[in-house]
N, C-alpha and C positions, 0 to 999 in steps of 0.2 A: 504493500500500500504506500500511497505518496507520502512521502514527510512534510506535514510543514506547507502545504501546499492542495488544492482541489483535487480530485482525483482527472487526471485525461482522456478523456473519450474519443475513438473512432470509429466512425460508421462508416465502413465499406458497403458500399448499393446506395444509390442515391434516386431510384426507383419509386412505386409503391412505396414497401413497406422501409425504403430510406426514409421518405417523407416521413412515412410515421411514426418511425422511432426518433428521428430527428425530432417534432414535436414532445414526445415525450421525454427524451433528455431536456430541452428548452423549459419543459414546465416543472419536472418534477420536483426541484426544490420548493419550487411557488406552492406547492400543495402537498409535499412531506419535507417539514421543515428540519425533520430531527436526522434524514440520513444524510451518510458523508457529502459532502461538496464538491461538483463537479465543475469541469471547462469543457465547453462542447469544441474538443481542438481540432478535429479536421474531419473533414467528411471525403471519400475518397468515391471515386468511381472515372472510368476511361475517358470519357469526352472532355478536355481540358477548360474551355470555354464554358461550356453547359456547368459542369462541375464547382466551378468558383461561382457561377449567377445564381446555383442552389444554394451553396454555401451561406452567400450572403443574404438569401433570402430566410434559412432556415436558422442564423443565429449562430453558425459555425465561425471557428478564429479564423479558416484559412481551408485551402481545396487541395487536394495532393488524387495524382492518377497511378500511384504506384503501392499497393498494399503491402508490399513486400518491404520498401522503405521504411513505413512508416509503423511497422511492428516493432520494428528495431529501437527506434526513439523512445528517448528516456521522459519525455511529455506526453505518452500515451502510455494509458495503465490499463484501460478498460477495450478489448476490440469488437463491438458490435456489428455482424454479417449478415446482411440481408441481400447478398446475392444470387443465383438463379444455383441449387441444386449441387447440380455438377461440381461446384467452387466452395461448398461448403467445409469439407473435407479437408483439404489443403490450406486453406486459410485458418481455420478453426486449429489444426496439429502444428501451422508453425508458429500463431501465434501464444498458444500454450508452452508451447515448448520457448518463448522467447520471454515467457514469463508476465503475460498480462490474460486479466481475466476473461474469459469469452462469453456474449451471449449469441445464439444461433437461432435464424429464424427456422422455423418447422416447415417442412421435414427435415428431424436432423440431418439426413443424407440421403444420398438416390440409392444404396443398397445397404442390406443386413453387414456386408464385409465392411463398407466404407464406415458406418456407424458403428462396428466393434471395433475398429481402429483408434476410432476418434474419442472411443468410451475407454479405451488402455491410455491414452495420451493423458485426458482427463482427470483419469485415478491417480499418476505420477506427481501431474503438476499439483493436484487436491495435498499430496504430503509435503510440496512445497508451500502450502498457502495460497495456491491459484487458484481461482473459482470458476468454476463454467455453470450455466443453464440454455435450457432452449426454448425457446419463442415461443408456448401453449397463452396465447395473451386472452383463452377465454376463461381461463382458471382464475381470471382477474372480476369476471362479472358476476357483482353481488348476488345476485340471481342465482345463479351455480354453484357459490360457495354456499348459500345458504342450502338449496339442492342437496349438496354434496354433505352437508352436515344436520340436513334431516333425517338424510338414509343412514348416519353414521351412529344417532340418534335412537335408533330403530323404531320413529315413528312410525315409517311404513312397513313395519316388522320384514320378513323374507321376501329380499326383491327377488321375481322371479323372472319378471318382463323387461327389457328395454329396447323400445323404437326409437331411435336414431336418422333423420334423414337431412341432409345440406344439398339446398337445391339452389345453383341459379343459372342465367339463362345467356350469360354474355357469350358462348359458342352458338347459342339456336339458330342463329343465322349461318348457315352454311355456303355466305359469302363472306362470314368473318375470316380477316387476311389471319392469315402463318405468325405463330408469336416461340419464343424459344418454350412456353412452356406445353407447346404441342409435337416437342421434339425428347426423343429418349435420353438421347445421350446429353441434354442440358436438363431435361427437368425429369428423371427418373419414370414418373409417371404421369398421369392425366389429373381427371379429377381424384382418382384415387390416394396418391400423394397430398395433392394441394387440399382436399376437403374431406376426405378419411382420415388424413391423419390427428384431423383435430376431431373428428368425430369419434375414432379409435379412443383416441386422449379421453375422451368426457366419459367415455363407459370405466376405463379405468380408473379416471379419478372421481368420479360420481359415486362409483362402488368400492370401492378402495381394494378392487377384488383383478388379476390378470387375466386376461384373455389364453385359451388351453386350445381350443381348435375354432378351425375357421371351417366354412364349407363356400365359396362365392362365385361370383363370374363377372366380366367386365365385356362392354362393348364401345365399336368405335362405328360412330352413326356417320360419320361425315368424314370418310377417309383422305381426303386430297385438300389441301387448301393452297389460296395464291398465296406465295412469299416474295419474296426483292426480288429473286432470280427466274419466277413462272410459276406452274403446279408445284406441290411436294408433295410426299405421302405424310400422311399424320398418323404417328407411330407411336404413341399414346392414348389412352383409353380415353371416350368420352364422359363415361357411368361408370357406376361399379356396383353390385350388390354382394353383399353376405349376410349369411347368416355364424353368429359369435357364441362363443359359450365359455362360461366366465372360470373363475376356478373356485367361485362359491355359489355355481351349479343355476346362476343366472343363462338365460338364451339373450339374446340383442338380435332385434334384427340393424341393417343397416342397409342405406341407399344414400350415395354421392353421386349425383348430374352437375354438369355444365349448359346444359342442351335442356334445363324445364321451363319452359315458355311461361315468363312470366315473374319468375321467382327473380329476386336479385343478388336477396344474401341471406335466407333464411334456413339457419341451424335448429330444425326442432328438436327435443328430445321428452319422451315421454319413459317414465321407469313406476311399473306396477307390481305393488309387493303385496304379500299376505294381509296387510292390514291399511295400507293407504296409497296411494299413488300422487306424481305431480308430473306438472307440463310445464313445458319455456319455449320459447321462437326468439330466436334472435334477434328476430323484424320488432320484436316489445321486449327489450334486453333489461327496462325496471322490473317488471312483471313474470311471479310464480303461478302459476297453478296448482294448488294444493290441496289433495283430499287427506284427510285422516280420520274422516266417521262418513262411509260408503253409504250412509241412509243419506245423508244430506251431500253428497256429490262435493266435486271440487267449488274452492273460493279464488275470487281472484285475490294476489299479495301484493301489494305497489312495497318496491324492495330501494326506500331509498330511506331508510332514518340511520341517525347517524351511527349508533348501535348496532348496523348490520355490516354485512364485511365489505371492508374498501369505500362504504361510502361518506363516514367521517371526517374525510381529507377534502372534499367536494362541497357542496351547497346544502342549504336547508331542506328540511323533509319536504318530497313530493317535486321537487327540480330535478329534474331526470338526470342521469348519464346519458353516456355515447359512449359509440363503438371505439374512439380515439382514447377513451380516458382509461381501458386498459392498459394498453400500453406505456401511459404513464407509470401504471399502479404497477406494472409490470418492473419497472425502473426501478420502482423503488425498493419494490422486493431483491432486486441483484443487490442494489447500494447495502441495502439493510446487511443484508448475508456478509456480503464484503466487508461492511463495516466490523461485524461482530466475527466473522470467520466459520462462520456456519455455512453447513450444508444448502447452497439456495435449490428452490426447488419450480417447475419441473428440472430433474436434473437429466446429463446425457442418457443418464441407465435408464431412463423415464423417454427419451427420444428412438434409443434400441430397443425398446418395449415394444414401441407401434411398430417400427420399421419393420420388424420381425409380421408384426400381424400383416402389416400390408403387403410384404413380399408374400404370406399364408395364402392370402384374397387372391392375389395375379397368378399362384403356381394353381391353386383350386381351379381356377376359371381356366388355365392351361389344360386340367386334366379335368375338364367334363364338370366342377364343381363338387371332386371328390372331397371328401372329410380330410383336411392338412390340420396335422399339430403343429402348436406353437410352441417352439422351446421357452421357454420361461426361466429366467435366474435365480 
């Protein structure tokens, strides 16, 4: 940790979810006042122009296009990666291994190998005092924490049910042009990476319980798209379905589109136990569904006092969140960790978790939707 000084931030990807975590570095002092103190020092990504006009847009000291350089520097403590897949890997192992802490956006990696690599690197730097976690930024929504600590609760006594489905629609137009995340070898997979694997994420941290076998199949509705150079093939999956089974004898089912006309970013998940059940959509991320006496059916929960989780640090009861103030909340939990030297959590072993399931879903749907176990640690 820095002596005497803010802790150094850099975000490589200056993208999506650059922007987003960019804001979240920006704010999270403003609304968690008590973790360590940071300098949003440089924000990195290829396009050298572009990259300084984000920079100063997004409150960054300075733009640098070489990530490689700037692991090295002794003004960068923290390395935040938010780019495409493929890159995750490599960025993430050397800069632990250069001794700054890592967060990594989800999925941790395009394969089960690459993320047991990154999860040894990890555990080495962890006995040096180097911290890593990985980008689940929905473990951040009151909503879900509360979710996750009713089941834990056992208000809904034996969960036995969980439907799971993230649907949205920005491929439905199969004139939508060629993006790297419709390519294998940059973005591992389809929707099944990009929205399974936080779907995966919520069954395990909703139940505090691992996924044991998978049975699934994937499809690709829209094979060829235009890119910079003509036609391509699209060599990632558009959908995915399976079905999950937990290792405290829960089923889940689970469905991830790109391709549902209509939807834009909505995470549902429903989990029905022996004695009560609750619902959430993403599209209403203040808002629980909550049954716990089956005569009188679910109530709706507006999940914003200050006394529920994460939203203490935010506005007065009944002024909603957003989808952005994750990622805040997200921040603060690495700084926190860092600050005291704790375990932050989701951790890598929690990113090799899902990868394992979702490489389960792609080999199942290879072989007809046969029954794949999941190795579990």
């Amino acid at each position: 940790m820095a002596e005497g000084r803010p802790l150094g931030v850099a975000v490589v990807g200056s993208a999506f979810m650059g922007k987003a975590h960019s804001n979240a570095w920006r704010n999270v002092r403003a609304f968690y006042p008590d973790v360590p103190d940071v300098r949003q020092q440089v924000l990195v990504a290829r396009d050298a122009e572009a990259t300084r006009d984000l920079a100063a847009r997004y409150g960054w000291a300075e733009a640098a296009t070489d990530w490689r350089t700037v692991i090295d520097r002794d003004d960068v403590d923290v390395v935040d990666i938010c780019l495409p897949g493929h890159l995750h890997a490599e960025v993430a192992i050397a800069a632990l291994e250069a001794g700054k802490h890592v967060l990594v956006e989800k999925p941790l990696a395009n394969s089960v190998d690459e993320a047991e690599k990154m999860l040894v690197v990890a555990q080495a730097a962890r006995e040096r005092g180097v911290l890593s976690m990985v980008g689940f930024n929905y473990r951040r929504v009151p909503a879900l924490v509360l979710a996750r600590d009713l089941v834990a609760s056992g208000r809904l006594g034996d969960v036995r049910q969980v439907k799971v489905a993230y649907l949205q629609d920005w491929l439905a137009d199969a004139d939508a042009p060629m993006t790297w995340r419709m390519r294998k070898e940059t973005a591992g997979s389809g929707a099944l990476g990009d929205l399974a694997s936080h779907a995966v994420d919520q069954v395990r941290f909703l139940l505090g319980q691992d996924v044991v076998s998978v049975s699934g199949s994937t499809e690709t509705f829209v094979r060829r798209r235009t890119g910079a150079d003509g036609l391509e093939d699209v060599t990632v999956d558009d959908a995915a379905w399976a079905t999950l089974r937990t290792s405290g004898g829960a089923v889940a089912s689970l469905e991830v589109t790109r391709m549902a006309t209509g939807r834009k970013n909505s995470l549902s998940i429903e989990v029905y136990g022996s004695e009560g059940a609750l619902a959430f959509d993403l599209e209403a991320l203040n808002e629980l569904s909550v049954c716990t006496d089956p005569a009188a059916g679910f109530t709706r929960r507006l999940v914003t006092e200050a006394d529920q989780p994460y939203v203490g640090a935010w506005w007065p009861p009944g002024h909603i969140l957003g989808w952005d103030h994750t990622f805040t909340s997200q921040a603060a939990d690495f700084l926190t960790a860092i600050g005291s030297g704790d375990e932050p959590s989701p951790s890598f072993a929690d990113g090799l978790a899902v990868q394992r399931v979702l490489a389960a879903v792609e080999e199942s749907g290879a072989r007809s939707g046969e029954l794949v176990d999941v190795e579990v640690s």
